[in-house]
C-alpha atoms as a printed R data frame, in Angstrom:
    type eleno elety resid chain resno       x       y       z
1   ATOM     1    CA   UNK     A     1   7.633   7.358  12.305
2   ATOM     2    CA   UNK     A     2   6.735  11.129  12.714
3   ATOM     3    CA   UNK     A     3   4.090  12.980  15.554
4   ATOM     4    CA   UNK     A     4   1.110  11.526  14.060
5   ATOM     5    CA   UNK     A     5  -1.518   9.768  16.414
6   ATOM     6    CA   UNK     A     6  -1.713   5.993  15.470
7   ATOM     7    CA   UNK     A     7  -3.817   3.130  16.496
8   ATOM     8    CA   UNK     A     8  -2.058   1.864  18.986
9   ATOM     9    CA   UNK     A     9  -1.878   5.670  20.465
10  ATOM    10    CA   UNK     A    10  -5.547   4.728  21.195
11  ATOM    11    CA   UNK     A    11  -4.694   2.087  23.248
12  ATOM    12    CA   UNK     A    12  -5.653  -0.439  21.009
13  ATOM    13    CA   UNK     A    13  -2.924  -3.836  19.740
14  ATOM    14    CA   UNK     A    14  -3.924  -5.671  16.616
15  ATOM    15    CA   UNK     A    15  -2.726  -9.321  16.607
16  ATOM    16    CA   UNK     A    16   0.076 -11.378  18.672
17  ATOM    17    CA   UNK     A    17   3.604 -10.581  16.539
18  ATOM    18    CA   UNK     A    18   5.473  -7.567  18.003
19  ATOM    19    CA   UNK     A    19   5.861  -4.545  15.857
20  ATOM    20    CA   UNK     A    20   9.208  -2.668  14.183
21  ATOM    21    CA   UNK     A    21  10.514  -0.199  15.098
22  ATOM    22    CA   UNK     A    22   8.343   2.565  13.054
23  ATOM    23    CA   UNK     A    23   5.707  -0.188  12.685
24  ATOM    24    CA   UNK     A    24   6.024   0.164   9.140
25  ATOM    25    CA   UNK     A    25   6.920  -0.924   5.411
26  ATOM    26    CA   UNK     A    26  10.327   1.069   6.252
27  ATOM    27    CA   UNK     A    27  10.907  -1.122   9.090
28  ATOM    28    CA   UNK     A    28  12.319  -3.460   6.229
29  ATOM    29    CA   UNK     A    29  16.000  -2.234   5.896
30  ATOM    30    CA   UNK     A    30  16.331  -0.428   2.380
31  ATOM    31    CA   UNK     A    31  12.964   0.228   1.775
32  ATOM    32    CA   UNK     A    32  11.854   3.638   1.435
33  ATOM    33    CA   UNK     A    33   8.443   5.962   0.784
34  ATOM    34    CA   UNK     A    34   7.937   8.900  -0.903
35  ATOM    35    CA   UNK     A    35   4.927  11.214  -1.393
36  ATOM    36    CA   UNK     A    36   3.774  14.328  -3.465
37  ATOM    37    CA   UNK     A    37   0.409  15.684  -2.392
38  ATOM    38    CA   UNK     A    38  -1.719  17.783  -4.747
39  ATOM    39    CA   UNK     A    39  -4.689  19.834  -2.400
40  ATOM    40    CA   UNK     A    40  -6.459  22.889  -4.384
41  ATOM    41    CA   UNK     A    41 -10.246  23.124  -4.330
42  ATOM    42    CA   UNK     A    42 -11.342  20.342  -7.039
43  ATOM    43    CA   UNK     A    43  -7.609  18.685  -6.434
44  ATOM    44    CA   UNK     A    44  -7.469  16.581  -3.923
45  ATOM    45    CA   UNK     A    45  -4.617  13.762  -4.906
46  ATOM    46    CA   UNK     A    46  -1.227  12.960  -5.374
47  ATOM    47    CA   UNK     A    47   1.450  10.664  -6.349
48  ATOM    48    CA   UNK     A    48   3.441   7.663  -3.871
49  ATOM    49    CA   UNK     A    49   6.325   6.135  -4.456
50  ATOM    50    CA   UNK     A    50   7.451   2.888  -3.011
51  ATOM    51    CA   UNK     A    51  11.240   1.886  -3.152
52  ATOM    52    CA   UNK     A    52  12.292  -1.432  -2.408
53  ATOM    53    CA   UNK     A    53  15.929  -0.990  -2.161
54  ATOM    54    CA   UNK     A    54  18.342   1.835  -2.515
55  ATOM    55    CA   UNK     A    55  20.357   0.426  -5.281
56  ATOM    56    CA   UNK     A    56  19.384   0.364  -9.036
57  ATOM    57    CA   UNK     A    57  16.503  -1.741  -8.891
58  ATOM    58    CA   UNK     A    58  17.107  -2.607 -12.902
59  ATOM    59    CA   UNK     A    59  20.333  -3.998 -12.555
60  ATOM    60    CA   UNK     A    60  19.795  -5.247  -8.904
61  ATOM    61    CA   UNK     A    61  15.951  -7.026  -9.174
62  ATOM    62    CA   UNK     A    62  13.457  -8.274  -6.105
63  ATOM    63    CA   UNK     A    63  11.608 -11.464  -6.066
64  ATOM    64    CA   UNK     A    64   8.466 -10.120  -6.074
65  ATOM    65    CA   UNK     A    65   4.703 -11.894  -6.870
66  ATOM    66    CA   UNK     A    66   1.541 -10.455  -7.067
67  ATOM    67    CA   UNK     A    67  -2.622 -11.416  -6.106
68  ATOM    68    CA   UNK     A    68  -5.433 -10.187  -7.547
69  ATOM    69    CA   UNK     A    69  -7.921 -10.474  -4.659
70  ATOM    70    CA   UNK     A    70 -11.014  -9.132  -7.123
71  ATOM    71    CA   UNK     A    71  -9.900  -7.666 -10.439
72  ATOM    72    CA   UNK     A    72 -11.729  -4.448 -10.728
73  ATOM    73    CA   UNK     A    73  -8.503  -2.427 -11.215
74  ATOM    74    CA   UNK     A    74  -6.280  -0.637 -13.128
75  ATOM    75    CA   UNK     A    75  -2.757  -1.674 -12.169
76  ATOM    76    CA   UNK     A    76   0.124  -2.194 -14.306
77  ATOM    77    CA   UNK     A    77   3.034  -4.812 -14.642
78  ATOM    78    CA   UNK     A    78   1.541  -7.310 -12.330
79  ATOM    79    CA   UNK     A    79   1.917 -10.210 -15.546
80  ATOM    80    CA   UNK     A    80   5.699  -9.498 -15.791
81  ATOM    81    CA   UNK     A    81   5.900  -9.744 -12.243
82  ATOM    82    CA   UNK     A    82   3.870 -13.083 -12.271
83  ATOM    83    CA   UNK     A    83   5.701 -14.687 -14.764
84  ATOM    84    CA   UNK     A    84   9.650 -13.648 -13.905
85  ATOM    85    CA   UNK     A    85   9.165 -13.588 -10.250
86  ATOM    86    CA   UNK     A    86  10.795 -10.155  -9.779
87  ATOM    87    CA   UNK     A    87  10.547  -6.426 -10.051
88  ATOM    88    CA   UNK     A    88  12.722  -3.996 -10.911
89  ATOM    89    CA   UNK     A    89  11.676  -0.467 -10.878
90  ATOM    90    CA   UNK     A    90   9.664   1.853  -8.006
91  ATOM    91    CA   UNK     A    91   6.078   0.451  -7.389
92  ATOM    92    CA   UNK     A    92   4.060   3.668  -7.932
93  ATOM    93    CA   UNK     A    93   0.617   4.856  -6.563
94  ATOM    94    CA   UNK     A    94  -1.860   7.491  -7.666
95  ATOM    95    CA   UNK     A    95  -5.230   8.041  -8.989
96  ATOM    96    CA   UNK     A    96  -7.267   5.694 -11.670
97  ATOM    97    CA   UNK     A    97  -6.745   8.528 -14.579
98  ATOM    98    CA   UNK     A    98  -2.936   9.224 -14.084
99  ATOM    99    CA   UNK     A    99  -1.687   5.841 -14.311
100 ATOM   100    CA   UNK     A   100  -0.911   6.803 -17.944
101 ATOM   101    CA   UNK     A   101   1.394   9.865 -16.944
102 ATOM   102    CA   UNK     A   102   2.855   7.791 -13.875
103 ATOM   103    CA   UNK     A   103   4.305   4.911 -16.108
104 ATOM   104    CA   UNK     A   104   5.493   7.277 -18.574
105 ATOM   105    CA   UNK     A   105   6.858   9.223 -16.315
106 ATOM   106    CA   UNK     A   106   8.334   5.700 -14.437
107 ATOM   107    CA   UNK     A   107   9.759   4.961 -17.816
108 ATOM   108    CA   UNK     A   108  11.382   8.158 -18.174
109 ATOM   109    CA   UNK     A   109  13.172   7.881 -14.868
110 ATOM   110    CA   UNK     A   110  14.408   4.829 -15.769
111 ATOM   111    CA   UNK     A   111  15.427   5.285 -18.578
112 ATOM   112    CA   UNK     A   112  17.613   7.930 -17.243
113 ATOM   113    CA   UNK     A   113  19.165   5.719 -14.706
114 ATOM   114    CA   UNK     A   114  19.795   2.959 -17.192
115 ATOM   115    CA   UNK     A   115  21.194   4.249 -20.483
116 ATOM   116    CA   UNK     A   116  21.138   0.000 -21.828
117 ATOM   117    CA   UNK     A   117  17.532  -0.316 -21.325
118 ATOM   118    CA   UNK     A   118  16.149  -0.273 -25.405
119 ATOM   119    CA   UNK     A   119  19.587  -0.418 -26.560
120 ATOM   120    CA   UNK     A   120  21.763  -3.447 -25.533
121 ATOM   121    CA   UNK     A   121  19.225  -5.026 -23.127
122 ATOM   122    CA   UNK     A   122  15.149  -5.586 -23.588
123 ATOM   123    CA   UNK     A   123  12.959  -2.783 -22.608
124 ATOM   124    CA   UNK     A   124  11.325  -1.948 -18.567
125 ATOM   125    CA   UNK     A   125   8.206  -3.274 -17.057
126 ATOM   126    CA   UNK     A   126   6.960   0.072 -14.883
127 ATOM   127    CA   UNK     A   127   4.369  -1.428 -12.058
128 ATOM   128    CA   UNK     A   128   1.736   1.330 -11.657
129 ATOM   129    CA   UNK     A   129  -1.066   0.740  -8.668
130 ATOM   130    CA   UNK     A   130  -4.624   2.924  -8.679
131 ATOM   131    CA   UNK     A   131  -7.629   3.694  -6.539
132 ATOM   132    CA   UNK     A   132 -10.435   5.985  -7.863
133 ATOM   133    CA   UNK     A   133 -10.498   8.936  -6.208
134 ATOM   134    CA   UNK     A   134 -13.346  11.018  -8.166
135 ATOM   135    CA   UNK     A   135 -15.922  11.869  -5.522
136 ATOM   136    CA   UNK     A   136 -13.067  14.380  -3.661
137 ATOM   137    CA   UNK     A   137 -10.524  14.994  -6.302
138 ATOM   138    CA   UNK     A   138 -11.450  15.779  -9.972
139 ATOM   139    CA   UNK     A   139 -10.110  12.790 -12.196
140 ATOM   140    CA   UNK     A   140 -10.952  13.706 -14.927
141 ATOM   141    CA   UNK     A   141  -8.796  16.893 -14.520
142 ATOM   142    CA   UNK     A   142  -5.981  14.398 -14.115
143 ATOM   143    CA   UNK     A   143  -3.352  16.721 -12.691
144 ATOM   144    CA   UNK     A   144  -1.010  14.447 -12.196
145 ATOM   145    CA   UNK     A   145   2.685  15.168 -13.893
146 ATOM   146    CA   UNK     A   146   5.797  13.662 -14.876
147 ATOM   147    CA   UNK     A   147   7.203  16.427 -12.252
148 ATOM   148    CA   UNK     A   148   5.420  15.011  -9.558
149 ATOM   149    CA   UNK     A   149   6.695  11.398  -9.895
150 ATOM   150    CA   UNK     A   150  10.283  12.590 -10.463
151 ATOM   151    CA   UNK     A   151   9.621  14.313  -7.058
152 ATOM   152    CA   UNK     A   152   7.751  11.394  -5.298
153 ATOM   153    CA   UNK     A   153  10.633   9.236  -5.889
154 ATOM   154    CA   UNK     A   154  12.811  12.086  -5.139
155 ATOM   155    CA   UNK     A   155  11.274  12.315  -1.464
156 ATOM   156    CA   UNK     A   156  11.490   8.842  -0.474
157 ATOM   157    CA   UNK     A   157  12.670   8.145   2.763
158 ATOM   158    CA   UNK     A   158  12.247   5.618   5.822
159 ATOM   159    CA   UNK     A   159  10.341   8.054   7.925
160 ATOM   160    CA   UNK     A   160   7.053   9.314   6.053
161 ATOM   161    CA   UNK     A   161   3.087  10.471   6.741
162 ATOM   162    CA   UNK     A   162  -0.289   8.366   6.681
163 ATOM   163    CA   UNK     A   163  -3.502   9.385   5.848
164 ATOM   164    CA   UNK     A   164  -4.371  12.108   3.488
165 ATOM   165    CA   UNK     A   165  -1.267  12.602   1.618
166 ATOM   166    CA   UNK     A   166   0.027  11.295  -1.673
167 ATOM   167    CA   UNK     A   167  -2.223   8.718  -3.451
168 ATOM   168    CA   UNK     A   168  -4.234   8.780  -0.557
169 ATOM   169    CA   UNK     A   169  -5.185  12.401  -0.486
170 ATOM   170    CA   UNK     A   170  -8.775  11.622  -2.314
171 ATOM   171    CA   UNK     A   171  -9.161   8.499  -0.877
172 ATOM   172    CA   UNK     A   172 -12.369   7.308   0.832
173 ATOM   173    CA   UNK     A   173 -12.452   4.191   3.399
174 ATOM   174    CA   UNK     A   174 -15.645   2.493   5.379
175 ATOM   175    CA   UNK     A   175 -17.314   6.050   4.112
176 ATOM   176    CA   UNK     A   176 -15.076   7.741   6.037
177 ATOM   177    CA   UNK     A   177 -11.686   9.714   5.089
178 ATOM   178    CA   UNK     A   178  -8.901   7.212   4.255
179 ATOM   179    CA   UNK     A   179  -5.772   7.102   2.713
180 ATOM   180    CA   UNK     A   180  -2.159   5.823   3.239
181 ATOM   181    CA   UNK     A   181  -1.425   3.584   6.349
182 ATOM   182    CA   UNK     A   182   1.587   1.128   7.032
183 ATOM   183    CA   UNK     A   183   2.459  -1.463   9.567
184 ATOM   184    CA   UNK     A   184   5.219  -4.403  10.239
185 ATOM   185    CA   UNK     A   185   5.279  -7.549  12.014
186 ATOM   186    CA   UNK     A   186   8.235  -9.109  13.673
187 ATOM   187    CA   UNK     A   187   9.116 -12.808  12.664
188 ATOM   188    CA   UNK     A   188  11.412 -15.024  14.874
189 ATOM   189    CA   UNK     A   189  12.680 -18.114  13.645
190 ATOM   190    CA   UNK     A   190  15.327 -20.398  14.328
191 ATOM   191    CA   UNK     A   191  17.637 -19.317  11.740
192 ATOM   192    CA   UNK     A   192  17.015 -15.465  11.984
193 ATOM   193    CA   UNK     A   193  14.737 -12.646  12.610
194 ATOM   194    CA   UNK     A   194  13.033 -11.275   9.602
195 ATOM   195    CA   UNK     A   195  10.393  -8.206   9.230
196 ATOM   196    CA   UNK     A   196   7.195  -8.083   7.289
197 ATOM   197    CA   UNK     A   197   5.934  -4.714   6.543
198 ATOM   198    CA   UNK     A   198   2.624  -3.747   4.781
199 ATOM   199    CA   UNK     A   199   1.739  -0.818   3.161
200 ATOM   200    CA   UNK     A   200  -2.110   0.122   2.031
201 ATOM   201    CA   UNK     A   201  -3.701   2.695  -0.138
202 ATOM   202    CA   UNK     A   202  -7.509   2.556   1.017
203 ATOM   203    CA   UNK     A   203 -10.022   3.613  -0.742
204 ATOM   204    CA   UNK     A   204 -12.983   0.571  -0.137
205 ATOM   205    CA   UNK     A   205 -15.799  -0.672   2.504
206 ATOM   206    CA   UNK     A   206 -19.257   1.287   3.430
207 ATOM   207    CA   UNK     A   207 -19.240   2.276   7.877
208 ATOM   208    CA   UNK     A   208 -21.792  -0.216   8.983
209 ATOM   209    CA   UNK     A   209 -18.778  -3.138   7.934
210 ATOM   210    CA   UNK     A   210 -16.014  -0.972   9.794
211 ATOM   211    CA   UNK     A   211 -14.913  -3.225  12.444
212 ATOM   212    CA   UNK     A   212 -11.834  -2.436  14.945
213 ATOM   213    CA   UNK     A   213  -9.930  -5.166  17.036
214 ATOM   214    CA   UNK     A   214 -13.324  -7.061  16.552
215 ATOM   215    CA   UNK     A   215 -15.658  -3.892  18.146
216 ATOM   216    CA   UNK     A   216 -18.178  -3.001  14.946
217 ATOM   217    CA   UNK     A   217 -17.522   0.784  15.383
218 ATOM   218    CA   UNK     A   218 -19.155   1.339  12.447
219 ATOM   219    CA   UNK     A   219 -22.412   0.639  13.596
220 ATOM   220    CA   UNK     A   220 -22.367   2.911  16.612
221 ATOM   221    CA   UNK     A   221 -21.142   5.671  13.503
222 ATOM   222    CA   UNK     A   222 -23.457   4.764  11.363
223 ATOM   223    CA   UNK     A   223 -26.494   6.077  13.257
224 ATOM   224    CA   UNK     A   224 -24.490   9.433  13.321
225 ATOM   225    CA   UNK     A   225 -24.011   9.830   9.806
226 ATOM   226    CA   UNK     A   226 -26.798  10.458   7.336
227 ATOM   227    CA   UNK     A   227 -24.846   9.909   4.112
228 ATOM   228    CA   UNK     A   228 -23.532   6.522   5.207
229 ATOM   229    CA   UNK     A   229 -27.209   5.375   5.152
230 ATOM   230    CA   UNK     A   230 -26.304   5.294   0.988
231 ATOM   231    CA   UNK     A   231 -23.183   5.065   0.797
232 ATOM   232    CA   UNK     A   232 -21.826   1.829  -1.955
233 ATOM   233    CA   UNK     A   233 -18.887   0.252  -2.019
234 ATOM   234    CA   UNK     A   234 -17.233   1.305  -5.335
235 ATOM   235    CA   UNK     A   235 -13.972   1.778  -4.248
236 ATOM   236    CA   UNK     A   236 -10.057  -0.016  -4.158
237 ATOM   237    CA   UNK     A   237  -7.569  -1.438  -1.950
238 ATOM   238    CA   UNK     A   238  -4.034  -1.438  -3.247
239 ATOM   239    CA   UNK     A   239  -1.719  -3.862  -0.702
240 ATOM   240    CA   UNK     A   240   2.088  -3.248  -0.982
241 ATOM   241    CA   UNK     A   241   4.077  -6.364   1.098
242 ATOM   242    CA   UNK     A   242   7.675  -6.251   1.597
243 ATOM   243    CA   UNK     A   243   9.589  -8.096   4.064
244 ATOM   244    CA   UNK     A   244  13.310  -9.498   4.280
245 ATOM   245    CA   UNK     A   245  12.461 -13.040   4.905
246 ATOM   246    CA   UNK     A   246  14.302 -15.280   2.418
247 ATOM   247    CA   UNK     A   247  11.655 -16.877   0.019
248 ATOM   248    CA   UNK     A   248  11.241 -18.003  -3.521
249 ATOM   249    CA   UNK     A   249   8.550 -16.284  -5.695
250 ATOM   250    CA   UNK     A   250   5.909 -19.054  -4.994
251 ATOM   251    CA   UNK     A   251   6.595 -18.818  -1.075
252 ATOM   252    CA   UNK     A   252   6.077 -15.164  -1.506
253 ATOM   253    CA   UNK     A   253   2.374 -15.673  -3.808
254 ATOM   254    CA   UNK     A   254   1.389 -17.685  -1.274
255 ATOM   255    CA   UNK     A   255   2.263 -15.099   1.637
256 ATOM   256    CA   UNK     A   256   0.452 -12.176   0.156
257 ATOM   257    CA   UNK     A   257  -2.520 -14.174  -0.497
258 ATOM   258    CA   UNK     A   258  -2.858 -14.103   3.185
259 ATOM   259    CA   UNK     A   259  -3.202  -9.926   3.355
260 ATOM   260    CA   UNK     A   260  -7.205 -10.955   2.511
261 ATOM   261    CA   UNK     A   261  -7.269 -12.010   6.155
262 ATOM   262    CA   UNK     A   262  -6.715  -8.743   7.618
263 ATOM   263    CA   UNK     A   263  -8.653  -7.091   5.069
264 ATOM   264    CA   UNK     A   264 -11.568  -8.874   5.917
265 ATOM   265    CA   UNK     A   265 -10.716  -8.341  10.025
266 ATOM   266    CA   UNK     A   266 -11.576  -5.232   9.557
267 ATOM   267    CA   UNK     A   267 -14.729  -5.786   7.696
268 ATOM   268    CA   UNK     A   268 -14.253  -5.577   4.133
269 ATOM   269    CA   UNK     A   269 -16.391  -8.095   2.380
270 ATOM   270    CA   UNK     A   270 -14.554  -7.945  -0.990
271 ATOM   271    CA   UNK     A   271 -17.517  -6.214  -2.867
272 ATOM   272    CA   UNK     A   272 -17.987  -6.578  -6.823
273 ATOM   273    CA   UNK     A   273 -16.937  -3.224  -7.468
274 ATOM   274    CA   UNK     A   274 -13.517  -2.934  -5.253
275 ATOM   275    CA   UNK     A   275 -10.329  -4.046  -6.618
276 ATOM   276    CA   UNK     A   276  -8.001  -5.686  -3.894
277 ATOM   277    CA   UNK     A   277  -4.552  -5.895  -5.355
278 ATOM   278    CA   UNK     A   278  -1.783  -7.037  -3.253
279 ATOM   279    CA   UNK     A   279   1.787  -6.766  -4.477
280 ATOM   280    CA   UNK     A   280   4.654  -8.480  -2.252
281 ATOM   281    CA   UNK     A   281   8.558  -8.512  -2.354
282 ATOM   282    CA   UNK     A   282  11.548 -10.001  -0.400
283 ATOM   283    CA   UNK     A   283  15.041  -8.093  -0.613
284 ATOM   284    CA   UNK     A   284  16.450 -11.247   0.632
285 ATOM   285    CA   UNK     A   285  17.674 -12.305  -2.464
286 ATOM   286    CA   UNK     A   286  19.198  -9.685  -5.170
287 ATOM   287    CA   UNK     A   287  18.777 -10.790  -8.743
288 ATOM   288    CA   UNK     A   288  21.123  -9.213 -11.051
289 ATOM   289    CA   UNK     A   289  19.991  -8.192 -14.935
290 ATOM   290    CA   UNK     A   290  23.252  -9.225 -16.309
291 ATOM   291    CA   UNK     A   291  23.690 -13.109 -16.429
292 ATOM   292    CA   UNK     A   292  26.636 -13.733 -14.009
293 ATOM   293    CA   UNK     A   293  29.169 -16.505 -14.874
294 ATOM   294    CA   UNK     A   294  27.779 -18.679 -12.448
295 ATOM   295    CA   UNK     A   295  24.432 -19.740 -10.572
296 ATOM   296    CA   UNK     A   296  22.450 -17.092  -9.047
297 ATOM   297    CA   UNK     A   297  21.656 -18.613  -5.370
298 ATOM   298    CA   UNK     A   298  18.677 -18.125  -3.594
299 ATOM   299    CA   UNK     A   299  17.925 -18.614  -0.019
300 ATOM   300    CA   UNK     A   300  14.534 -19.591   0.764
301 ATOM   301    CA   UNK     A   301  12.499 -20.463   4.073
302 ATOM   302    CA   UNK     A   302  10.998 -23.981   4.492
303 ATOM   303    CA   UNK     A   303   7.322 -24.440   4.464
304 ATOM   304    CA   UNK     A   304   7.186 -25.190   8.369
305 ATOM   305    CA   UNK     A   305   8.102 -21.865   8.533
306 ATOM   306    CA   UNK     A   306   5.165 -20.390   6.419
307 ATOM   307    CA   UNK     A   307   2.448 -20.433   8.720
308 ATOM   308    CA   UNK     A   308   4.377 -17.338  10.693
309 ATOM   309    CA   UNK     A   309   4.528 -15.575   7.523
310 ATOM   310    CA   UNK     A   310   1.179 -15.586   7.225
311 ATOM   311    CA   UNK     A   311   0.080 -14.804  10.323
312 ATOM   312    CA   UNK     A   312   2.791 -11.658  10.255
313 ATOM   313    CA   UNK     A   313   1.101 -10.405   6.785
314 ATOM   314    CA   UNK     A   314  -2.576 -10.575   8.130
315 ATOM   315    CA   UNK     A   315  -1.934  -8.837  11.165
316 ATOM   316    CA   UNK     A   316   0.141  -6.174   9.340
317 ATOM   317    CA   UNK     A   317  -2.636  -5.519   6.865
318 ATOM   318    CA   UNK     A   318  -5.493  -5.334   9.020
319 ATOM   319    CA   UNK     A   319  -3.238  -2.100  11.141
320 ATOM   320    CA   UNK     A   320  -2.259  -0.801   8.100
321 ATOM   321    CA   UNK     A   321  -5.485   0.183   7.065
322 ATOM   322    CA   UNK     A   322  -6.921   0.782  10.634
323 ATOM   323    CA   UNK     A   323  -4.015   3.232  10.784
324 ATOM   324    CA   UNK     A   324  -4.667   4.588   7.338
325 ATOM   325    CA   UNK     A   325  -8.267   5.749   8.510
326 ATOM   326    CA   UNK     A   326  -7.307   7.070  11.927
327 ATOM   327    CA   UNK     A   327  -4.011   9.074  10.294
328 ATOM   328    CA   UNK     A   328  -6.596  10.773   7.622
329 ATOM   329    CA   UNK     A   329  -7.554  14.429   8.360
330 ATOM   330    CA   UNK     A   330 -11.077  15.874   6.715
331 ATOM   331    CA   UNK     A   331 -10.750  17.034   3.501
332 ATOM   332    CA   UNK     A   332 -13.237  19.200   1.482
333 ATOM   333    CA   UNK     A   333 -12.968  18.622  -2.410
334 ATOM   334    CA   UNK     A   334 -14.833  18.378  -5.837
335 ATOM   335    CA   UNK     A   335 -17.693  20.459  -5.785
336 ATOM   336    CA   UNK     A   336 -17.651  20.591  -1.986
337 ATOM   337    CA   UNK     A   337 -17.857  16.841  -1.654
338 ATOM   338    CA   UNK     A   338 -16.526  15.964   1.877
339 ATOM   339    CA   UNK     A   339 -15.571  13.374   4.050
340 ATOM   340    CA   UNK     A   340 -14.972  13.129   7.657
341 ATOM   341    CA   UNK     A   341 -11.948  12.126   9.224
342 ATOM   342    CA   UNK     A   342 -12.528   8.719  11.888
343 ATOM   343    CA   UNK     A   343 -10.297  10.893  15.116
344 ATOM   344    CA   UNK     A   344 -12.559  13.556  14.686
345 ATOM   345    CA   UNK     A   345 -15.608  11.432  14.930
346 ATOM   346    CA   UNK     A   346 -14.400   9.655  17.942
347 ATOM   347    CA   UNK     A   347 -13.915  13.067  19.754
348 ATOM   348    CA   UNK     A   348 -17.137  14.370  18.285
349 ATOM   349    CA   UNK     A   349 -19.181  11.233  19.458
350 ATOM   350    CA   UNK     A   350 -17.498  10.500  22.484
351 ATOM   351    CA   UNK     A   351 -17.050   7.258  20.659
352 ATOM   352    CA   UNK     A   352 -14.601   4.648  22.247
353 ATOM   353    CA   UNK     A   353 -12.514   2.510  19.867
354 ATOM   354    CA   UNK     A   354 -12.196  -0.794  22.523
């Protein structure tokens, strides 16, 4: 992926499955990441863009489904999604008080790519995902701009950076710094070998639930940190699944449920006032917008094969955000608000992840 020191780098392995290559959401072939980070005194946040495939995504759709694991969130286009079973533009990420400029700006661009969209065809359903991001970044600024989509999606590419960059720049996660992390799971089956990669902007949990490869780290941080003696849960997970296993949109909804496993591995308790929003996809099957003269087919797993599935999502999720907190560098922001980033505690502390 790039020089960055990962979880594993610790010396610690989350789960059974073996990994992709870059152990992440890229590991799916055609799937790409892009990120525009915004870091200025009061700004601290940014913009991520999430490709599934490097076609036109209008004309060339993506099963897709969606979960709402608590529903105190923002994001936009998951009823489309639920009721057509597919998505068809970039799956954007950014900051609770953008997500106006985002999906206007996801409109624009897609409208530029796809001169029948309003005219001979129906209109676009832009999928916009937010955490909250006010204590380091000021929202209510909201310095997001059209530009910095255009550019997000612009940038994407198969390698890119976790941690405090893009979306994930004001993030905060088990009190600490978090951010943007990935992972991916390898699935072997009798009729092929298939990848399930996972992708999470974390912004969610209080340090005394922080809980790594079963060791309740937070704890032993805890008694070093005054302000996570007060610290609330207020926060947002946003869960991006893609994988290349072939599955029909009700396989898939039932997959992504399963991300709430690894969420709660590594200690989230699904609070009241988080929203945990996981959207998946398969580029398995390619659904075209124009009605072809004959069937579309679509090539889908059977349910004895299911149970891998899920395992490969849960284990995927619960790195992904362990690597999105141990990517994350301090930041300073809004009015000097800070946040400490988890490597430098472990250094600091003398603090031992096993």
């Amino acid at each position: 992926m790039n020089p960055q020191k990962r979880l594993r780098d610790y010396g610690i392995t989350i789960g059974r499955l073996e990994t992709g290559s870059k152990n992440a959401i890229t590991d799916v072939e055609g799937v790409t990441v892009g990120h525009v980070t915004l870091s200025n005194g009061d700004i601290q946040t940014g913009v991520t863009a999430i490709l599934p495939h490097h076609g036109n995504i209008f004309k060339e759709k993506v099963i897709a489904a969606s979960h709402v694991i608590n529903g105190f969130g923002k994001t936009m286009g998951t009823i489309q999604i639920n009721e057509l079973g597919t998505i068809e533009t970039p799956i954007l990420l950014t900051n609770t008080l953008s997500i106006g400029t985002a999906a206007d700006a996801l409109i624009e661009y897609m409208l530029q790519q796809n001169e029948e969209i309003g005219r001979s065809t129906g209109t676009v359903n832009p999928i916009v995902c937010e955490c909250n991001d006010m204590f380091l970044n000021d929202v209510r600024a909201r310095n997001i701009t059209k530009e910095h989509v255009f550019e997000a999606i612009a940038n994407a590419s198969s390698e890119f950076e976790e941690g405090s960059v893009g979306a994930g720049r004001g993030m905060l996660c088990y009190s600490l710094k978090g951010g943007i992390g990935t992972s991916s799971r390898i699935m072997t089956m009798e009729h092929g070998t298939y990848i399930m990669g996972v992708f999470a902007l974390t912004n969610f949990g209080i340090l005394s639930d922080l809980t790594i490869a079963g060791n309740p780290i937070g704890q032993e941080l805890k008694e070093h940190l005054l302000q996570a003696k007060k610290d609330k849960d207020q926060g947002s997970v946003i869960i991006i699944v893609a994988t290349d296993l072939p599955v029909s949109e009700r396989q898939l909804s039932r997959i992504i449920k399963r991300a709430v496993s690894g969420l709660s591995r590594t200690g989230s308790i699904i609070t009241t006032g988080s929203g945990e929003i996981v959207i998946g996809f398969s580029t398995a099957t390619k659904i075209p917008h124009e009605k072809p003269t004959s069937s579309v087919p679509v090539s889908t797993i059977h349910e004895e094969d299911i149970d891998l599935a899920f395992r490969a999502v849960g284990e995927a999720t619960e790195e992904a955000v362990l690597n999105s907190l141990i990517t994350a560098t301090h930041v300073v922001g809004r009015e000097g608000n800070e946040r400490p980033a988890l490597k430098d505690l472990i250094d600091k502390y003398a603090i031992s992840l096993k």
